[in-house]
Residue frames as a rotation matrix with the C-alpha (Angstrom) as fourth column:
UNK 1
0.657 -0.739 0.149 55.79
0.572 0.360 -0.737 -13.56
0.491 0.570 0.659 131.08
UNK 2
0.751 -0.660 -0.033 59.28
-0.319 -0.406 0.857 -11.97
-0.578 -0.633 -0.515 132.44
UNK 3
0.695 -0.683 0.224 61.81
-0.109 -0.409 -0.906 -10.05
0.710 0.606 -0.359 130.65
UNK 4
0.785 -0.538 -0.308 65.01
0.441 0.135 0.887 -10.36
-0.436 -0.832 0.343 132.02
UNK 5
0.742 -0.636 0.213 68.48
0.014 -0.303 -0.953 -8.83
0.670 0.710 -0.216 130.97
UNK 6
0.793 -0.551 -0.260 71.66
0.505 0.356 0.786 -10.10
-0.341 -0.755 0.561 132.76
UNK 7
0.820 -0.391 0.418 74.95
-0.189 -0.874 -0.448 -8.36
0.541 0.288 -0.790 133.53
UNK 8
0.977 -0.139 -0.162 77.76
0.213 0.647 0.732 -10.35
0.004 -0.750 0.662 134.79
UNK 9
0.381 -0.863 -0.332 81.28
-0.435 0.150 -0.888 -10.20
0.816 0.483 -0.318 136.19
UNK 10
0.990 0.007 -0.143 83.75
0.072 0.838 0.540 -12.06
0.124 -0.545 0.829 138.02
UNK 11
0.469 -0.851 0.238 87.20
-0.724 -0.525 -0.447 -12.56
0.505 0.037 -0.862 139.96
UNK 12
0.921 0.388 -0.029 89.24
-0.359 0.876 0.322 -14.71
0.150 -0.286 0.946 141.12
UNK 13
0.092 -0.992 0.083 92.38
-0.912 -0.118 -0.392 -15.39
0.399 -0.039 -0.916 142.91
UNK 14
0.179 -0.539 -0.823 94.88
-0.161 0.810 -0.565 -18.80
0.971 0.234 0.059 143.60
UNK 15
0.310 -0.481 0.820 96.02
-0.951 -0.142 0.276 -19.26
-0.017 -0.865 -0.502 147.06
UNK 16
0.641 0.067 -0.764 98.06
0.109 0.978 0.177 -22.70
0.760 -0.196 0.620 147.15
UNK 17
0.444 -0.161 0.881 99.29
-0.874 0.138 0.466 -23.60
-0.196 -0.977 -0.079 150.91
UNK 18
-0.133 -0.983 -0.124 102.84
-0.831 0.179 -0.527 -25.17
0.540 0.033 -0.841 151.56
UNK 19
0.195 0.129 -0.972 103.38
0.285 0.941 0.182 -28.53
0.939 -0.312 0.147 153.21
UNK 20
0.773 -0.485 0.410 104.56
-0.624 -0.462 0.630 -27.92
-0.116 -0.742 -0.660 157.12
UNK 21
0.287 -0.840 0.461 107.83
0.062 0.496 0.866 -28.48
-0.956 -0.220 0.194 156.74
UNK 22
-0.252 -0.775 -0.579 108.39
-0.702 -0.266 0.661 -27.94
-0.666 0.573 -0.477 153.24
UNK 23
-0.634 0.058 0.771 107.50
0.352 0.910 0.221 -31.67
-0.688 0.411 -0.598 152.33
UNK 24
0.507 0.771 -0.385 105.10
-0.454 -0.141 -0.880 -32.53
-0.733 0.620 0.279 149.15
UNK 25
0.522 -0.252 0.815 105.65
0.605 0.783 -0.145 -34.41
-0.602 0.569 0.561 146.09
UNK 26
-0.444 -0.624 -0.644 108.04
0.254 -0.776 0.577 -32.91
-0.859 0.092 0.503 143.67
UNK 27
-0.943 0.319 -0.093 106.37
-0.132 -0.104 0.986 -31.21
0.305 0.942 0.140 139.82
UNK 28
-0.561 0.723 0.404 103.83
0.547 -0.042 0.836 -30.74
0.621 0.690 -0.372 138.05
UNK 29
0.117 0.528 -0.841 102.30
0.707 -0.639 -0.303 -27.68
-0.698 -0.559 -0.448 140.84
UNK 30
0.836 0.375 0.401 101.81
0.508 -0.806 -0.304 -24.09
0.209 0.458 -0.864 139.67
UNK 31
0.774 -0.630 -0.067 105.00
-0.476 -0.648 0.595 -22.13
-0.418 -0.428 -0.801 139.24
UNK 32
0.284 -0.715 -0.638 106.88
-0.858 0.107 -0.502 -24.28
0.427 0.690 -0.584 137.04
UNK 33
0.771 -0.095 -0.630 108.59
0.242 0.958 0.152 -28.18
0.589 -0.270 0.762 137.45
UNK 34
-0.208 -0.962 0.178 110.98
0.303 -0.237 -0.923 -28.81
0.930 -0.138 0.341 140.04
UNK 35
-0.479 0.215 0.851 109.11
-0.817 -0.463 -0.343 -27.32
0.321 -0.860 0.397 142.89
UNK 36
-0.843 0.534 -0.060 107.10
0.522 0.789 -0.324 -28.99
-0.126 -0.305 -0.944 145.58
UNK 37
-0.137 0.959 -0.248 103.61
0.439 0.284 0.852 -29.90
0.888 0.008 -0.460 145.05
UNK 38
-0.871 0.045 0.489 102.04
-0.488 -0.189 -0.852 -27.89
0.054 -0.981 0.186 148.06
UNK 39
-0.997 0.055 -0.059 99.25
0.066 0.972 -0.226 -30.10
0.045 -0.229 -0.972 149.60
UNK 40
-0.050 0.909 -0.413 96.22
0.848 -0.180 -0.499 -27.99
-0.528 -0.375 -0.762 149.80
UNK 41
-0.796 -0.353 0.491 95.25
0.594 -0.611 0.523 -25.54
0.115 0.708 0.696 146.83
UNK 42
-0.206 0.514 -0.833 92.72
0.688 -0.529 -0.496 -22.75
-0.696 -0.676 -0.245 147.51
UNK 43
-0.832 -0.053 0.552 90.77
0.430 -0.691 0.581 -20.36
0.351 0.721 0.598 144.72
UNK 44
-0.410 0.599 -0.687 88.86
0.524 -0.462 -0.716 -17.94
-0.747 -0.654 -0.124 146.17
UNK 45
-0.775 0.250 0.581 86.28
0.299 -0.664 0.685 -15.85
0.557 0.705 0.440 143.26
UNK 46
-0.465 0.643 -0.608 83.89
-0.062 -0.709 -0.702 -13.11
-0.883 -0.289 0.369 143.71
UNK 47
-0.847 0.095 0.522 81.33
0.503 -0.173 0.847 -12.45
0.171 0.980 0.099 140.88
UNK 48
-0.349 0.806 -0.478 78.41
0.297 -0.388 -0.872 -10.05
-0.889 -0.446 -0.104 140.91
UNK 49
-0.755 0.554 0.351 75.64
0.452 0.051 0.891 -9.94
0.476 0.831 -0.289 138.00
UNK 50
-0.735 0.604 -0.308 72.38
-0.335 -0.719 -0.609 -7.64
-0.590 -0.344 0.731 137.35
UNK 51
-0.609 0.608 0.509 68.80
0.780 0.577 0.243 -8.65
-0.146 0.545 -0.826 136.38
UNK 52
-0.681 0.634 -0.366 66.15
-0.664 -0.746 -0.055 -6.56
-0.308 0.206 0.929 134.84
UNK 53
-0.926 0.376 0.038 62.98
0.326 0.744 0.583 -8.04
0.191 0.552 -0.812 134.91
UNK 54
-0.679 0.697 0.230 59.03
-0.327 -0.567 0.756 -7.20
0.658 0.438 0.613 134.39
UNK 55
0.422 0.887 0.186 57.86
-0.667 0.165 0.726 -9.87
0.614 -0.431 0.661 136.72
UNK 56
-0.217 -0.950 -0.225 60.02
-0.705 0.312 -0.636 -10.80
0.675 0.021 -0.738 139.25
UNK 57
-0.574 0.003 0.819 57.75
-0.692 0.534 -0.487 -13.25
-0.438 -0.846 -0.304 140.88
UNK 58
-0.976 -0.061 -0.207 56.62
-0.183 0.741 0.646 -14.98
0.114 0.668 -0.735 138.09
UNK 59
-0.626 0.731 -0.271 53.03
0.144 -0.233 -0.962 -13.86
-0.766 -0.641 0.041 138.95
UNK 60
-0.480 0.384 0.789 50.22
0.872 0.110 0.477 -14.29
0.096 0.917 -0.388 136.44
UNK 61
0.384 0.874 0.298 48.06
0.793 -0.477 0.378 -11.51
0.473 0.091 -0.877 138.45
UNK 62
0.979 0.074 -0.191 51.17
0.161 -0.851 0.499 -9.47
-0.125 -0.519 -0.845 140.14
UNK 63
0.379 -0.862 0.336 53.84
0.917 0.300 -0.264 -9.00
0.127 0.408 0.904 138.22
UNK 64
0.963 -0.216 -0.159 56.13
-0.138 -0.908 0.396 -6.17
-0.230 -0.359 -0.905 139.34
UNK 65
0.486 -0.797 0.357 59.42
0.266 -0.254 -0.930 -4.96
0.832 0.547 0.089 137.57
UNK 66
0.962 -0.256 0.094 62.45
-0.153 -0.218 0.964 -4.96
-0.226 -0.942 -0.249 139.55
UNK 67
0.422 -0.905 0.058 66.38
-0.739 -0.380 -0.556 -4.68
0.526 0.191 -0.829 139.48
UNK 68
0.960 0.047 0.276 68.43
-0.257 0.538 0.803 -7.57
-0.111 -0.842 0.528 141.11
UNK 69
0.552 -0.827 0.106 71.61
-0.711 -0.532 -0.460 -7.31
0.437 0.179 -0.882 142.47
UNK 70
0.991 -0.008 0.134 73.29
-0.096 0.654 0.751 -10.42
-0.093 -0.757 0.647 143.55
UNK 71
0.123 -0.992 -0.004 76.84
-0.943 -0.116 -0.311 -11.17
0.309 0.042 -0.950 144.81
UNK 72
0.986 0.149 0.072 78.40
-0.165 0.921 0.354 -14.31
-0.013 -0.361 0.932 145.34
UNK 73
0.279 -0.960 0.009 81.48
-0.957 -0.277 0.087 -14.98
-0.081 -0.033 -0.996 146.77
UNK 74
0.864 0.128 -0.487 82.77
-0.219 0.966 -0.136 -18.43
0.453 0.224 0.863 146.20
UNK 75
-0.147 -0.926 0.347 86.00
-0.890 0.277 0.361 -20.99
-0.431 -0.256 -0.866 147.69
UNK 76
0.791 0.215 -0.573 87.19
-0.603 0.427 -0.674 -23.65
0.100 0.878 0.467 146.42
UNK 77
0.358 -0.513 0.780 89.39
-0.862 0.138 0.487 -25.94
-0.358 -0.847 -0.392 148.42
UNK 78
0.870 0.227 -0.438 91.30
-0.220 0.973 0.067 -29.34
0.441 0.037 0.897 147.25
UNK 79
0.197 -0.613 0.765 93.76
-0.970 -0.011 0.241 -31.11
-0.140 -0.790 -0.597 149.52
UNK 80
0.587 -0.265 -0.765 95.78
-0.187 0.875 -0.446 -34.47
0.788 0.405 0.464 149.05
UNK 81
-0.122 -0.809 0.575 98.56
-0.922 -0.121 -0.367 -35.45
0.367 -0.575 -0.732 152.44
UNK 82
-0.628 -0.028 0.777 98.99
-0.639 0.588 -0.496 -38.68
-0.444 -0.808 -0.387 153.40
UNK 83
-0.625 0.743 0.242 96.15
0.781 0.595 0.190 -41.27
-0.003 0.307 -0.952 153.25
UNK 84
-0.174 0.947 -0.272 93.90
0.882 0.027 -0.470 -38.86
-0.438 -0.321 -0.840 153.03
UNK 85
-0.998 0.048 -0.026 92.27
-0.055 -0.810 0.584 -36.15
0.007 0.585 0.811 150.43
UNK 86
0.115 0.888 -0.445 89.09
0.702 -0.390 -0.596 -34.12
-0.703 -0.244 -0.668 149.69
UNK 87
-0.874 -0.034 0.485 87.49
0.353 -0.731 0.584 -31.30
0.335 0.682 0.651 147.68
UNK 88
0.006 0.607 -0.795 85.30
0.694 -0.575 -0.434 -28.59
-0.720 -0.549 -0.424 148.75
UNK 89
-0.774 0.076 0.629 83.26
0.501 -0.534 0.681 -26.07
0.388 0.842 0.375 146.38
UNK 90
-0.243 0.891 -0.383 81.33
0.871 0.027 -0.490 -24.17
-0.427 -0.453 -0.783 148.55
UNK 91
-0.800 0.055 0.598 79.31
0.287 -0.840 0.461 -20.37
0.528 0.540 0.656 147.04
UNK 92
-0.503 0.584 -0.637 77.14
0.547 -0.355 -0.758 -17.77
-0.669 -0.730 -0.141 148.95
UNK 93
-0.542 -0.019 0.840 74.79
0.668 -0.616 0.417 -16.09
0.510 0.787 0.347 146.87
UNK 94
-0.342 0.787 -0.513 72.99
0.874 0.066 -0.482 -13.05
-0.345 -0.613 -0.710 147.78
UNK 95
-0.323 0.519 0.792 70.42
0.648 -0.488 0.584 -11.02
0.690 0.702 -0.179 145.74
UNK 96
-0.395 0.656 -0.643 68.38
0.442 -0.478 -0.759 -7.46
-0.805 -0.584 -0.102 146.71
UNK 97
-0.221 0.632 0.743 65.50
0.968 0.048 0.247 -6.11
0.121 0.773 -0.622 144.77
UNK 98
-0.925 -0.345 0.159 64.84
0.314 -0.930 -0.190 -2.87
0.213 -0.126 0.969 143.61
UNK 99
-0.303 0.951 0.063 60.95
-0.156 -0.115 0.981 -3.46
0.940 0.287 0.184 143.75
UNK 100
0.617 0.780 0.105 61.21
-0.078 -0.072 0.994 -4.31
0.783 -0.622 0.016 147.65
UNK 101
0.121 -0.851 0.511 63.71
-0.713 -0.433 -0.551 -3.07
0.690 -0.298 -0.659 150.08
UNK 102
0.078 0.096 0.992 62.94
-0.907 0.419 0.031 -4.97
-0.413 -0.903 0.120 152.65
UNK 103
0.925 0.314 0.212 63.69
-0.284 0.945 -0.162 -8.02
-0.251 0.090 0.964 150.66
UNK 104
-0.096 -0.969 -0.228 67.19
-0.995 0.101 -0.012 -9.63
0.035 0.225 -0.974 150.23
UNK 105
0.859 0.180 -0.479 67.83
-0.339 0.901 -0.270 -13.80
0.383 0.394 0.835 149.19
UNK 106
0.087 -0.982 -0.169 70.52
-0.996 -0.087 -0.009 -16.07
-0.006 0.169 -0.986 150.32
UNK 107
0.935 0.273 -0.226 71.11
-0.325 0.914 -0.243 -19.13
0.140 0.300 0.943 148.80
UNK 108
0.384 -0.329 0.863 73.71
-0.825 0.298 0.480 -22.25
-0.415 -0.896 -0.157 149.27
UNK 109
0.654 -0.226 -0.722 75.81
-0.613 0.402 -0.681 -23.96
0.444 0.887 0.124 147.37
UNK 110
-0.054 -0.889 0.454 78.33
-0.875 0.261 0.407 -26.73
-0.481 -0.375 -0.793 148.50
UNK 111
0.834 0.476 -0.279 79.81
-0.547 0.779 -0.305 -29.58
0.072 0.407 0.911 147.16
UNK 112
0.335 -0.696 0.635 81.99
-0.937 -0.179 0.298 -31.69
-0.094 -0.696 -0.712 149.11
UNK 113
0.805 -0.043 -0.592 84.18
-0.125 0.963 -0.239 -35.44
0.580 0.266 0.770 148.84
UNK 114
0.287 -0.951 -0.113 86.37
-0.892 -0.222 -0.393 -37.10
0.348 0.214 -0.913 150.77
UNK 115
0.645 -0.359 -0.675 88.57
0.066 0.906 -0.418 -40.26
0.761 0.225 0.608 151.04
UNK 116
0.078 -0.765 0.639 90.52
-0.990 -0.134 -0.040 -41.49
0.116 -0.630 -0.768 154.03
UNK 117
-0.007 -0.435 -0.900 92.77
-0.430 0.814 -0.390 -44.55
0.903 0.384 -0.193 153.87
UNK 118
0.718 0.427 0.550 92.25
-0.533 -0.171 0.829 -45.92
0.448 -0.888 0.105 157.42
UNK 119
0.638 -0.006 0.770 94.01
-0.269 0.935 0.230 -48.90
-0.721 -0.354 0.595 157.17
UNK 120
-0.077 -0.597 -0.799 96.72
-0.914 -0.278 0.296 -49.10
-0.399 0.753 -0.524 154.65
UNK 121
-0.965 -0.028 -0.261 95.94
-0.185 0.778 0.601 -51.19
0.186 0.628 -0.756 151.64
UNK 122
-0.881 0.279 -0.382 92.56
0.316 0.948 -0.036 -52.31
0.353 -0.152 -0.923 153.38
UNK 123
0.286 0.915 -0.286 89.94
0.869 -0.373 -0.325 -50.30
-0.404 -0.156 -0.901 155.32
UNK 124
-0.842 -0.442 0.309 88.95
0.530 -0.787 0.316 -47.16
0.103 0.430 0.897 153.54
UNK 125
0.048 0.985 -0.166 85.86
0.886 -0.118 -0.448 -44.67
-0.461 -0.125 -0.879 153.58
UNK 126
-0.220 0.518 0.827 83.98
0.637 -0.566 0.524 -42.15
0.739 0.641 -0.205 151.31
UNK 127
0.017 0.893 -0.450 82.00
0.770 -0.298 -0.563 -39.59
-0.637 -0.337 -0.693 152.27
UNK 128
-0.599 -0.218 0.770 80.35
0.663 -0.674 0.325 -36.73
0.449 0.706 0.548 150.51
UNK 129
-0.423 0.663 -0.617 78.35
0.632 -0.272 -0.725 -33.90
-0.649 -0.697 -0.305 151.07
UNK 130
-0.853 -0.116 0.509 75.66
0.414 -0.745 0.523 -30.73
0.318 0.657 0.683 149.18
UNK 131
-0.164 0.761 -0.627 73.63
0.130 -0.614 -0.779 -27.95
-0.978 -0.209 0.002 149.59
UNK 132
-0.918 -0.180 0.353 71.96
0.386 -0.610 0.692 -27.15
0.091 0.771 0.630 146.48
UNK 133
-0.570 0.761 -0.310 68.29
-0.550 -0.634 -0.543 -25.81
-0.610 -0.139 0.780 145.03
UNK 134
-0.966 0.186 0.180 65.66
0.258 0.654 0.711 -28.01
0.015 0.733 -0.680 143.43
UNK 135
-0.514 0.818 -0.260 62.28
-0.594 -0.120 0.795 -27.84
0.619 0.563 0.547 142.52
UNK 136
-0.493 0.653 0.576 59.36
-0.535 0.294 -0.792 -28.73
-0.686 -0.698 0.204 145.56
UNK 137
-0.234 0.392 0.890 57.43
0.182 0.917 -0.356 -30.17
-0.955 0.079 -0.286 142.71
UNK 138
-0.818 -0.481 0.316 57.47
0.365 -0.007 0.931 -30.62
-0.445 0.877 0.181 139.23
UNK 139
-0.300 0.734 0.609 53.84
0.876 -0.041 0.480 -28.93
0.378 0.678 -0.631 138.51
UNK 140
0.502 0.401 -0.766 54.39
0.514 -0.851 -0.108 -25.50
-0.696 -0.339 -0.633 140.51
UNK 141
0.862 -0.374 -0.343 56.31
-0.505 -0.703 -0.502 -22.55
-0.053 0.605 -0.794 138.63
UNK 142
0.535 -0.818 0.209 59.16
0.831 0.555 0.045 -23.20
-0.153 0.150 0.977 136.79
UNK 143
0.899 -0.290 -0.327 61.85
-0.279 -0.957 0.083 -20.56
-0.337 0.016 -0.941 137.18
UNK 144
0.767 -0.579 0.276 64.76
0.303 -0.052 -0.952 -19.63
0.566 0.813 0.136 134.70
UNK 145
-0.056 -0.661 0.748 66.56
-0.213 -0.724 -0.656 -18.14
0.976 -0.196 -0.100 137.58
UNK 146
-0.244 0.135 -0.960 67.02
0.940 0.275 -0.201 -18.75
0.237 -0.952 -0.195 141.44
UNK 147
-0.837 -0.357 -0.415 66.51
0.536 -0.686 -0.492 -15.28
-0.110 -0.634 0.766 141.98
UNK 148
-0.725 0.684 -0.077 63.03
-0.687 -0.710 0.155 -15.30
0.051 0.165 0.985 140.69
UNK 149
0.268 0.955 -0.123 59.65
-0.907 0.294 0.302 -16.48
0.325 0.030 0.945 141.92
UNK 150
-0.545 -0.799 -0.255 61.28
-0.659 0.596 -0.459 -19.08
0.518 -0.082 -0.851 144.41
UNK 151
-0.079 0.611 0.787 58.31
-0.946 0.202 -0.252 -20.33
-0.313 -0.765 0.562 146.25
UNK 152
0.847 0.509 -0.154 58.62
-0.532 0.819 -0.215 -23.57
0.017 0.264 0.964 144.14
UNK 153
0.297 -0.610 -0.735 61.82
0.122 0.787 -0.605 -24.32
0.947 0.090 0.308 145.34
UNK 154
0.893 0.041 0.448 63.55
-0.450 0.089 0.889 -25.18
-0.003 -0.995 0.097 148.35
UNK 155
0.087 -0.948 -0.307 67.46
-0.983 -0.032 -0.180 -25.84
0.161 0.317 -0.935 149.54
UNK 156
0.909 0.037 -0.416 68.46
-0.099 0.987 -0.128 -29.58
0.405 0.158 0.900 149.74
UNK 157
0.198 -0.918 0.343 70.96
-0.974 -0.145 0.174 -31.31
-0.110 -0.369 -0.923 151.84
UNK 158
0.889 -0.189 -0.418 72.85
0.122 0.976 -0.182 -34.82
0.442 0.110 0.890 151.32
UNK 159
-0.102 -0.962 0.254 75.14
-0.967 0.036 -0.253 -36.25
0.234 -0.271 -0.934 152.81
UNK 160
0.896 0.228 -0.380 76.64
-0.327 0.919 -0.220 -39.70
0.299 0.322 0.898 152.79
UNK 161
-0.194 -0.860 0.472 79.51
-0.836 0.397 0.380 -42.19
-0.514 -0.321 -0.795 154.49
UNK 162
0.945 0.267 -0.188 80.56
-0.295 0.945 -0.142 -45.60
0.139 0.190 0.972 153.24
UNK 163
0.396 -0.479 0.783 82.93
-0.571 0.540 0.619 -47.62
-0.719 -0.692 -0.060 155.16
UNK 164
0.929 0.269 -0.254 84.83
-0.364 0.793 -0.489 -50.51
0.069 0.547 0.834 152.84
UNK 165
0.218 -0.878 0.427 87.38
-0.386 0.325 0.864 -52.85
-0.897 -0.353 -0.268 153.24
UNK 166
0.813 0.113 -0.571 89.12
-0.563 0.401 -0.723 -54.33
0.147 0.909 0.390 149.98
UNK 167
0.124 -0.827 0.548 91.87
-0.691 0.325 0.646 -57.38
-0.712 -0.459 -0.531 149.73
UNK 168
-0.021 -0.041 -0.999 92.72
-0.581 0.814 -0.022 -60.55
0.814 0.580 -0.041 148.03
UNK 169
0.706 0.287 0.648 92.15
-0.637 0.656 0.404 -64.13
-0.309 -0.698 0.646 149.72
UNK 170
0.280 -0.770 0.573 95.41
0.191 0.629 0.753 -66.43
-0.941 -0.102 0.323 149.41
UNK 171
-0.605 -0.708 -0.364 96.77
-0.250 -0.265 0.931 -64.35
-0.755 0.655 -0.017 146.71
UNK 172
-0.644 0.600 0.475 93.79
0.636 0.076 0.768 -65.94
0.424 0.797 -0.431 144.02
UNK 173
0.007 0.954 0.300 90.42
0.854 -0.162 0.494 -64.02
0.520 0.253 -0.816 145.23
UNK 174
-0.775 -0.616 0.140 90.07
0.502 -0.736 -0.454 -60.72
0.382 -0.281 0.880 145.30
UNK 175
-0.172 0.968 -0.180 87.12
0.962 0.205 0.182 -59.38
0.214 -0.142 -0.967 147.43
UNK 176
-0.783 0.461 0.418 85.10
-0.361 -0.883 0.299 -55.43
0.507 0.083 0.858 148.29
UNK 177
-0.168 0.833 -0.527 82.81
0.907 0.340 0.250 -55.23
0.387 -0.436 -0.813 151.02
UNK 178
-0.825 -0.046 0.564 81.14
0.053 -0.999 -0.004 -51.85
0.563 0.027 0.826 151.53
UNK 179
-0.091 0.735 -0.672 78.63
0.833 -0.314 -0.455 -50.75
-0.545 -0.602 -0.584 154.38
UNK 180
-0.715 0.187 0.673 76.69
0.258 -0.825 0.503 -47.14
0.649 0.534 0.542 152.71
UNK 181
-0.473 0.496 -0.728 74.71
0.746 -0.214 -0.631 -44.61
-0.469 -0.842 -0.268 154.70
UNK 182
-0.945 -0.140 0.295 72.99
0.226 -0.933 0.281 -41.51
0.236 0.332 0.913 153.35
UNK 183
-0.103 0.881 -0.461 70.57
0.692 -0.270 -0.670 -39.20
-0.715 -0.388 -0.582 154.60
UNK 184
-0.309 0.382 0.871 68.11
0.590 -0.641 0.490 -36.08
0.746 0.666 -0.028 152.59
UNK 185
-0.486 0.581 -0.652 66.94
0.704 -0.181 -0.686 -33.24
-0.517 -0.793 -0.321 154.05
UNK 186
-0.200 0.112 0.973 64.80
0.841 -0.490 0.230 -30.46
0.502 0.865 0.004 152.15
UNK 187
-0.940 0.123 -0.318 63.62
0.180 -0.613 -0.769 -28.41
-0.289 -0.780 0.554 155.08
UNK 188
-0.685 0.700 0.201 60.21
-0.702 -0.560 -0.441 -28.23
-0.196 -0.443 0.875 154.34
UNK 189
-0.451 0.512 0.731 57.58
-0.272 0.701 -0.659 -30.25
-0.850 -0.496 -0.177 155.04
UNK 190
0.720 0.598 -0.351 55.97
-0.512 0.118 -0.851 -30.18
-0.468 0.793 0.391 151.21
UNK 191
0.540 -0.487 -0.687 59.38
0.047 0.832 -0.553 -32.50
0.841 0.266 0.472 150.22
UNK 192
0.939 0.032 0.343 60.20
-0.325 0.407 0.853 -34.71
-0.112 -0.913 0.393 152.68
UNK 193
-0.013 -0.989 -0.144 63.56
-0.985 0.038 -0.170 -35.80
0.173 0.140 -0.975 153.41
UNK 194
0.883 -0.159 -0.442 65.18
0.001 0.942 -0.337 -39.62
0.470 0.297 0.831 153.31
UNK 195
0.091 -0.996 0.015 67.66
-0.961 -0.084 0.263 -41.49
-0.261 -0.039 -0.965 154.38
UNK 196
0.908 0.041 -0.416 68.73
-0.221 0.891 -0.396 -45.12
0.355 0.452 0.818 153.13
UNK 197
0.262 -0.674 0.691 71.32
-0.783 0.270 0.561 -47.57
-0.565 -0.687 -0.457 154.79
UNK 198
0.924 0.382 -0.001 73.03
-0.375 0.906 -0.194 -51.03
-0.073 0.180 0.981 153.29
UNK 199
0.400 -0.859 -0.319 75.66
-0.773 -0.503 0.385 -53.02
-0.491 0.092 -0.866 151.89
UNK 200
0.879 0.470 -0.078 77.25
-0.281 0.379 -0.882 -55.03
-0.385 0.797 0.465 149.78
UNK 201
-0.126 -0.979 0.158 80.39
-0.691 0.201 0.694 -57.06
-0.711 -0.021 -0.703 148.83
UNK 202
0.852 -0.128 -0.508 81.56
-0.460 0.281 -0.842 -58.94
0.251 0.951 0.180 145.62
UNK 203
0.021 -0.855 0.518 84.48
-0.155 0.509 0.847 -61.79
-0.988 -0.098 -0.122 145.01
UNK 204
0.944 0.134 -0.302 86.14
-0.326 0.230 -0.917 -62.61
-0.054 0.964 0.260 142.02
UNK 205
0.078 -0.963 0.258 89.19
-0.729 0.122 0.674 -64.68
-0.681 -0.241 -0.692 140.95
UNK 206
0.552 -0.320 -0.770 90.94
-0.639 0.430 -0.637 -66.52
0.535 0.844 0.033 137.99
UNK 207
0.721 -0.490 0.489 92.21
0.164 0.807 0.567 -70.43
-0.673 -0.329 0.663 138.06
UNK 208
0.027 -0.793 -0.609 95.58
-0.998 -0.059 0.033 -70.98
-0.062 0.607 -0.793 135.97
UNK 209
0.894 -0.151 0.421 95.85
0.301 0.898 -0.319 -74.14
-0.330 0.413 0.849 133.87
């Protein structure tokens, strides 16, 4: 088993970033109505938490008490100009143990979208991206904590595009055709990565009597 006891704080500051030129939509931004809308908002946090725990590898036959100190700075990014917007959440964490200097963790967080109008009215495309942590397999250790007994997990990447055009046909049928890519990666060889391709398109339209 493994005691734990957590200690946490956190900061966090605004940072929003002007049009060039002034430009941007007017209201509803931070700072009261009336102003422009700058195009690209920016929070930047820090946070840094302690663990106490009895067995910090989750070891049935070596369980060894240890301190863990982890920081994690974080950004936070969304942006809107033009035909084109996005959001970005990326976080660094990184942990050190008091039970083995020589050991230190750093783990990956991101979660990314964006949308660009290519074509006005008509061609448009997705994409997304993430880094997170998951579970290698669903019958090794299960851990309450990334920062303990990770050998049963491992960092995941996705990422994905999809291409689509959308319109109407003489003003009665409106159609959506979408092409979709996405690849997996896990980095290690005990979960394999994927990727998967296709696509797919829909009509639809109303007679008047």
């Amino acid at each position: 088993g493994s005691a734990a006891v957590h200690a946490q704080w956190g900061a966090g500051a605004v940072q929003n970033l002007p049009a060039a030129g002034g430009g941007g939509a007017a209201g509803g931004g931070p700072g009261g109505g009336g102003t422009s809308r700058p195009p690209v908002y920016i929070t930047t946090g820090l946070s840094a938490s302690a663990t106490a725990t009895n067995n910090v590898n989750l070891s049935s036959d070596d369980s060894r008490s240890s301190l863990v100190l982890t920081l994690t700075p974080s950004i936070q990014v969304y942006g809107q100009s033009g035909r084109v917007r996005g959001s970005l959440n990326y976080a660094l964490s990184a942990s050190v143990y008091s039970s083995d200097t020589q050991r230190a963790t750093f783990r990956n967080f991101l979660s990314a979208q964006g949308n660009v109008e290519a074509v006005r009215n008509w061609l448009f495309v997705d994409a997304s991206a993430s880094v997170t942590r998951q579970d290698i397999s669903p019958f090794g250790t299960q851990s309450p904590s990334p920062i303990l007994g990770d050998s049963n997990s491992t960092t995941v990447s996705t990422f994905s595009v999809s291409p689509y055009v959308q319109g109407q046909i003489a003003g009665e049928v409106d159609y959506s055709v979408r092409a979709f890519y996405s690849a997996t990666s896990s980095g290690t060889s005990e979960a394999s990565g994927s990727s998967r391709f296709g696509g797919l398109a829909s009509f639809s339209g109303s007679t008047r009597w």
